[in-house]
N, C-alpha and C positions, 0 to 999 in steps of 0.2 A: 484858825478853823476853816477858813474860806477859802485858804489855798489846800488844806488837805482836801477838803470834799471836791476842788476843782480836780487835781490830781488822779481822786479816784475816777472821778468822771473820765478822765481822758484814760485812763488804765481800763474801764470800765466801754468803752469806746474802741480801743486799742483791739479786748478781747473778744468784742461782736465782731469788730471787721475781718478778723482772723477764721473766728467762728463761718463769718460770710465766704472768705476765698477760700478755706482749705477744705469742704467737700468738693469744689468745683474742680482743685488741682487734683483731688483724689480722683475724681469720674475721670477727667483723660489721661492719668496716668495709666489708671486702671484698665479704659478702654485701646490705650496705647497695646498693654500688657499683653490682652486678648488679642488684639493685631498678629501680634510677633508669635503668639501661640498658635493662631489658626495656620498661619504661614508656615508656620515649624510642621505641625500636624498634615497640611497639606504636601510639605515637601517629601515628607518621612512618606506618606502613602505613593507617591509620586516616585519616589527613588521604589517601595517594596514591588509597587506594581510593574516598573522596570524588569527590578531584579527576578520576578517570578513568571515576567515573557522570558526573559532570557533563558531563564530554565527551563521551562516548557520547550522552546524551541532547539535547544544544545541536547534538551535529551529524547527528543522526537529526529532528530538529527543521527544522535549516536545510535536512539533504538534503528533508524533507515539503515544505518552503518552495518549495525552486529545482524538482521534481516539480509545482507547482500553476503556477507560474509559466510551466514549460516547455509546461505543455498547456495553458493558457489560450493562449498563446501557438503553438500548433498549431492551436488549434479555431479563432483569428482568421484564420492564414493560409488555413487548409480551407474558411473559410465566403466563397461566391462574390460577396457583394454584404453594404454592412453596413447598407442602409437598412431600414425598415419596412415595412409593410404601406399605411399612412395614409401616408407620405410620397409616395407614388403617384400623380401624378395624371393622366398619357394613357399609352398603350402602342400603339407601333404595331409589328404582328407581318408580314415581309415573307417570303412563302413560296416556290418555286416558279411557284405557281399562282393566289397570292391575296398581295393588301394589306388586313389589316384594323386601324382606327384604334378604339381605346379610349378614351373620357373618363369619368373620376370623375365620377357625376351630383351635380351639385351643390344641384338642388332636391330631392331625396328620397333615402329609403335603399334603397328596391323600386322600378326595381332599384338598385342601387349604381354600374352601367354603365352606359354607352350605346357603344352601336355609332352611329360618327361617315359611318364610308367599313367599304367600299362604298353601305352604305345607313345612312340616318338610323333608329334602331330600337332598343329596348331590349336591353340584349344578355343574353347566358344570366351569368346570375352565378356559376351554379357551375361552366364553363367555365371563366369570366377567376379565378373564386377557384382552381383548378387551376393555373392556369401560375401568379399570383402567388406562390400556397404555394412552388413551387418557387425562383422568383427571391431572395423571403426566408429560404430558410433554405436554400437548396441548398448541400451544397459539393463541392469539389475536393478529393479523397486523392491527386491527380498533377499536379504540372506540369512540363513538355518546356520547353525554351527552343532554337527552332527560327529558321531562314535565313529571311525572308521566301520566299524561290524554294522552299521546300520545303513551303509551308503548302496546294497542292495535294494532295498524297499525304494527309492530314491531310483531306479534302474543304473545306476550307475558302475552296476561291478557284475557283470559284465557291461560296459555301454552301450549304447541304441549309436554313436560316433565318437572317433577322436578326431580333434583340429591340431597337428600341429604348423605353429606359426616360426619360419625361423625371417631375422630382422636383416635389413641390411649392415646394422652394429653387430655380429653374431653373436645377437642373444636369442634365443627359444622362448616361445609362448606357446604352450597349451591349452587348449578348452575341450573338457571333457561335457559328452551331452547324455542326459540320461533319457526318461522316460517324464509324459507331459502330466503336470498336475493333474490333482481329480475332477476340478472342471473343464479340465482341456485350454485353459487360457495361459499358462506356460510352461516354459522347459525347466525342468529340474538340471542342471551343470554346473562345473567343478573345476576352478583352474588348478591345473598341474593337477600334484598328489600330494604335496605338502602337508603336512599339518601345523595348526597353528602352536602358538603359545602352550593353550592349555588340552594340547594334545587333543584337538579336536578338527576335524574337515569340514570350511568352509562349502554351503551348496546354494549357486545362488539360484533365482527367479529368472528364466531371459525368455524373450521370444520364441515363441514354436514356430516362428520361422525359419530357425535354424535348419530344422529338422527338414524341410524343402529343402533345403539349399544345398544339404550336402545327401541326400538319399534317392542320390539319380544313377540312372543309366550310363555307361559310357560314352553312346551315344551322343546322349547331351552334353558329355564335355567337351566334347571335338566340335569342332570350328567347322559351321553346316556349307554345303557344298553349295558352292555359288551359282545360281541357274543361269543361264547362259540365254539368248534367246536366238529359236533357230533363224537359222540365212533363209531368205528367201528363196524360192525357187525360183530359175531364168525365166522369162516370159518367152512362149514361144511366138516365133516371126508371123504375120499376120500374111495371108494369101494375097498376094494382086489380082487383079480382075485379067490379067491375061494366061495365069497358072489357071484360073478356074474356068476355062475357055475348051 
């Protein structure tokens, strides 16, 4: 009987000390556990907040992208003609009142032009460099797409001017100019006479400075007469004091 109850005792002993260590293994395992979770959690937020500069920045990037593309893409539509300055080589301006024929001189740079028609004759360069300036870089902030039968109201039929433009690749360019908006801040004009697609005629918005430019005088297309300055006159001989004797 003495060894069973010793027995129990030490079984009895056995299960308090068990009792004793295994919350204590449970707290660090446990707080182990938490460790590796915060770590986890902390990486996961660590990688999302990455992932979502990254994003932000790739597509503040591609918006910069499709914003450069979209106005490149505007400034092409807006700009009325896409040849140069040098690609130029006659212009003949039809007004009202007057035909005047332009050619690129081709023996010299002074002048740069020659007035063909009405009269054979140097023409004013800085004149024809005025309407060219405009032809190459002018542009359209508006275009109508209008009825042929409607392109009166528009001055267009008959026109206020025609520009033709021929290239040095012999291709022709047109710009037809009508009559100026109803607040007077542009010209109603028309390249060529084509119609589009849907059978309808482009009328863009351009500068009323066309209408300067090409609704002059003869006069000012000729090459102004260079002033000369007159010769002095001889001095006459001064008297000695023995002629005045």
């Amino acid at each position: 009987m003495v060894e069973k109850k010793i027995i129990k005792v030490e079984q009895q002993m056995e299960v308090d000390q068990c009792l004793h260590f295994y919350p204590i293994f449970y707290c660090s395992i446990n707080q182990k556990f938490l460790e590796m979770k915060l770590q986890r959690t902390t990486l996961i937020l660590l990688l999302l907040a990455l992932g979502l500069s990254g994003f932000v920045y790739f597509s503040e990037m591609n918006g910069k992208t499709q914003q450069q593309v979209q106005q490149e893409e505007k400034q092409k539509q807006q700009q009325i003609f896409s040849f140069q300055e040098n690609d130029i080589q006659s212009l003949t301006i039809n007004t009202k009142n007057l035909v005047i024929n332009l050619e690129r001189n081709q023996k010299s740079e002074k002048p740069k032009w020659l007035l063909t028609s009405p009269e054979k004759l140097p023409a004013n360069d800085a004149i024809a460099a005025y309407l060219i300036n405009l032809l190459v870089k002018g542009k359209s902030d508006r275009t109508l797409s209008v009825a042929a039968d409607e392109l009166k109201e528009f001055g267009l039929e008959p026109p206020q001017a025609r520009i033709d433009i021929k290239l040095k690749n012999q291709k022709n360019r047109t710009l037809i100019l009508g009559q100026t908006t109803y607040n007077k801040g542009s010209l109603y004009a028309q390249l060529g006479s084509t119609a589009n697609k849907n059978g309808k005629i482009n009328v863009l918005l351009v500068s009323k400075d066309f209408a300067n430019a090409v609704n002059r005088e003869l006069a000012e297309w000729k090459q102004p007469a260079q002033t000369t300055q007159p010769k002095p006159l001889p001095s006459l001989p001064q008297p000695t004091p023995e002629e005045n004797k």
